[in-house]
C-alpha positions in Angstrom: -6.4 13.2 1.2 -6.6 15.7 4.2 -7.3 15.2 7.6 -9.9 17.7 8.8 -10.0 21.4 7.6 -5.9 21.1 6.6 -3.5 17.9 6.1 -0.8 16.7 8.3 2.5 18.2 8.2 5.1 15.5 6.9 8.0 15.7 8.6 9.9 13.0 7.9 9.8 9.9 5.8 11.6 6.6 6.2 11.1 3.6 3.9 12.1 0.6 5.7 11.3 -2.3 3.1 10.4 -2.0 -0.5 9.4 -5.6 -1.6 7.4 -6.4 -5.1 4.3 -6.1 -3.5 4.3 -3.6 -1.1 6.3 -1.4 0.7 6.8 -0.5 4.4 7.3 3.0 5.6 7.3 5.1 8.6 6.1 8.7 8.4 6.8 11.7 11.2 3.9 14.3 11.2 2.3 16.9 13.0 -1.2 17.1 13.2 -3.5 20.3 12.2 -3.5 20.3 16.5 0.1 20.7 16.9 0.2 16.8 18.1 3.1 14.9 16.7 4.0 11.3 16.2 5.1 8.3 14.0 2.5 6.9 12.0 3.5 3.4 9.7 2.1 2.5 6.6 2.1 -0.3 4.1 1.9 1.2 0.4 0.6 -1.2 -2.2 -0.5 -0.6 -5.7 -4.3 -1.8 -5.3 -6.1 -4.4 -6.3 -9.2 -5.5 -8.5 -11.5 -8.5 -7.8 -14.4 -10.0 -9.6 -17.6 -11.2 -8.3 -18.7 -13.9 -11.0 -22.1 -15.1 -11.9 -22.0 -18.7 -14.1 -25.3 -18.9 -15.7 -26.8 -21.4 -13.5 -26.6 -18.1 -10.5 -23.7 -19.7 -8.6 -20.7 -17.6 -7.6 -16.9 -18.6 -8.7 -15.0 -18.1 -6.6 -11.7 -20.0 -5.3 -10.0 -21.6 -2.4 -6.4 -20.1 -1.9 -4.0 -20.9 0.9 -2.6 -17.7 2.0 0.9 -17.6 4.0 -0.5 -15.0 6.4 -3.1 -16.8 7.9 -1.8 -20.4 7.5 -4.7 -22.0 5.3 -7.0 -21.8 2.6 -9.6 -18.7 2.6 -12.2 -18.5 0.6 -12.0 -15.7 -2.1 -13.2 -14.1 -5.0 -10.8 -13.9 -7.5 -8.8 -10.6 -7.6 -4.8 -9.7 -8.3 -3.0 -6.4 -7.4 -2.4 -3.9 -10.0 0.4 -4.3 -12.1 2.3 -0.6 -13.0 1.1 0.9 -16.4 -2.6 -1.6 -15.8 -5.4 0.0 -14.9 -8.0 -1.9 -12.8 -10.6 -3.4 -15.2 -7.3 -4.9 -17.3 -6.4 -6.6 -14.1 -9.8 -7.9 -13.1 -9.9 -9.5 -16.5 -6.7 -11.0 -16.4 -6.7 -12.5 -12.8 -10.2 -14.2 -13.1 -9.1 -16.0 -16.5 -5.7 -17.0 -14.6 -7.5 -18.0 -11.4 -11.1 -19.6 -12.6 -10.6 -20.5 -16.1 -13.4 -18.4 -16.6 -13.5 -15.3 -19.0 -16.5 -12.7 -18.9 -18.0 -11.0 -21.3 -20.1 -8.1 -19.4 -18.6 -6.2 -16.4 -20.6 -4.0 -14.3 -18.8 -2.3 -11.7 -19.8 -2.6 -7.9 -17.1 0.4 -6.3 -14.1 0.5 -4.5 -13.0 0.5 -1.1 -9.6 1.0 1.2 -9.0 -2.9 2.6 -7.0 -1.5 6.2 -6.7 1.7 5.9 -5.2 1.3 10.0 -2.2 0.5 8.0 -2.5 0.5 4.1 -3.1 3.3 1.2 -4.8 -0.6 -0.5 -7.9 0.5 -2.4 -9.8 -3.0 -3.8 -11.6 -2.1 -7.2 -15.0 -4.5 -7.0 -16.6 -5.5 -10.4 -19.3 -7.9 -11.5 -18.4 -10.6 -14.1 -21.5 -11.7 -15.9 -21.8 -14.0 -18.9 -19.3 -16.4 -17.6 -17.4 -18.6 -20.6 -15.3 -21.2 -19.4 -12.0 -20.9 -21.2 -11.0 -24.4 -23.0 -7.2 -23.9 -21.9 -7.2 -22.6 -18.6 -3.8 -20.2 -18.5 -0.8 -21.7 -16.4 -1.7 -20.0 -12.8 1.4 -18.0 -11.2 3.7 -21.0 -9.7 3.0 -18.7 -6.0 -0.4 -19.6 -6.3 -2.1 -22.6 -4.5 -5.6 -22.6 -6.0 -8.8 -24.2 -6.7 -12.1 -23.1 -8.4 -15.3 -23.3 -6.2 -18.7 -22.6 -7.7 -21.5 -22.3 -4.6 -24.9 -20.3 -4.5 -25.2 -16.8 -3.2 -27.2 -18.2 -0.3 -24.5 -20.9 0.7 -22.0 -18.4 0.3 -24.1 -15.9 3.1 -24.3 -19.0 5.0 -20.7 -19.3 5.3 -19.9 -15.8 5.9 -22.5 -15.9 8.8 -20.9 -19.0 9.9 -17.3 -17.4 10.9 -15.8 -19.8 7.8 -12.2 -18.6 6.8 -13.2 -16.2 3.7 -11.7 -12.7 3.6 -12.8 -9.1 4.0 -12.5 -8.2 0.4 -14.3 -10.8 -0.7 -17.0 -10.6 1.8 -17.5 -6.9 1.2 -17.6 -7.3 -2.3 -20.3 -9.8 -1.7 -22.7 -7.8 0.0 -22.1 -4.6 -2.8 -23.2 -7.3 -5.4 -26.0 -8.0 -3.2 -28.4 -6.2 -4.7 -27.5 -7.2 -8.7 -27.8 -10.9 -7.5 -31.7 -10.5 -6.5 -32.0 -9.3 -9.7 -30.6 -12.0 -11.9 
């Protein structure tokens, strides 16, 4: 996507890490103003996450320890974008593998770049409505420390507002489903 009236000039390129969820690179370019420098990026595939609405109006969502920031956030459920998926097919799959829930009406909320500092990440945001709870749960990824939390929309805000350790995804997603949830 350009920069102003014309795009960067690329000058050079250097991958320094290609992992299987990301990769690490450092680009050389030169500005529209003639400026040049060094700018690093982590490229990741994207990712889709799913607000959920059980029938009773309380959100699933689930409490995942993440490496990164030593603990367990609160989340929405959501999974990065497997090549050849699109991002409804993943939002499907991750909130059956992570809740136990499967939906049967998706409405969807937008998209957004998570650090875009840093990362090309783009989060696609959907709502999941008529929540079935799957009999057999699917085997979660053995990576994946999780546990399913159902709250209301208000004690949810509450927590946000409180500085309690949920992430940015999941908190923006929250407040684009904002306006759906004052009408359910």
């Amino acid at each position: 996507m350009p920069i102003g009236p014309e795009p960067p000039q690329l000058l050079k390129q250097k991958l320094f890490y290609r992992g299987r969820k990301f990769s690490f690179e450092v680009n050389r370019l030169r500005l529209p103003n003639k400026a040049e420098g060094d700018w690093e990026c982590v490229r990741h595939p994207g990712g889709a996450l799913a607000v959920p609405i059980a029938a009773d109006g309380r959100l699933v969502l689930v409490r995942q320890y993440r490496f990164a920031a030593q603990g367990r956030l609160l989340e929405f459920p959501a999974g990065m974008i497997e090549p050849g998926e699109d991002a409804a097919t993943t939002v499907r799959r991750e909130i059956e593998e992570e809740t136990g829930y499967r939906a049967h009406r998706w409405q969807t909320l937008g998209k957004f770049f998570l650090a875009p500092g840093y990362s090309d990440e783009v989060i696609y945001a959907f709502l999941a409505l008529d929540l079935e709870k799957l009999e057999t749960p699917p085997e979660q990824d053995e990576d994946e420390d999780i546990e399913t939390v159902l709250i209301t929309p208000q004690e949810l805000e509450q927590a946000i507002l409180a500085g309690e350790p949920i992430d940015s995804k999941s908190i923006s997603s929250f407040f684009l489903a904002r306006p759906f949830l004052s009408m359910l």
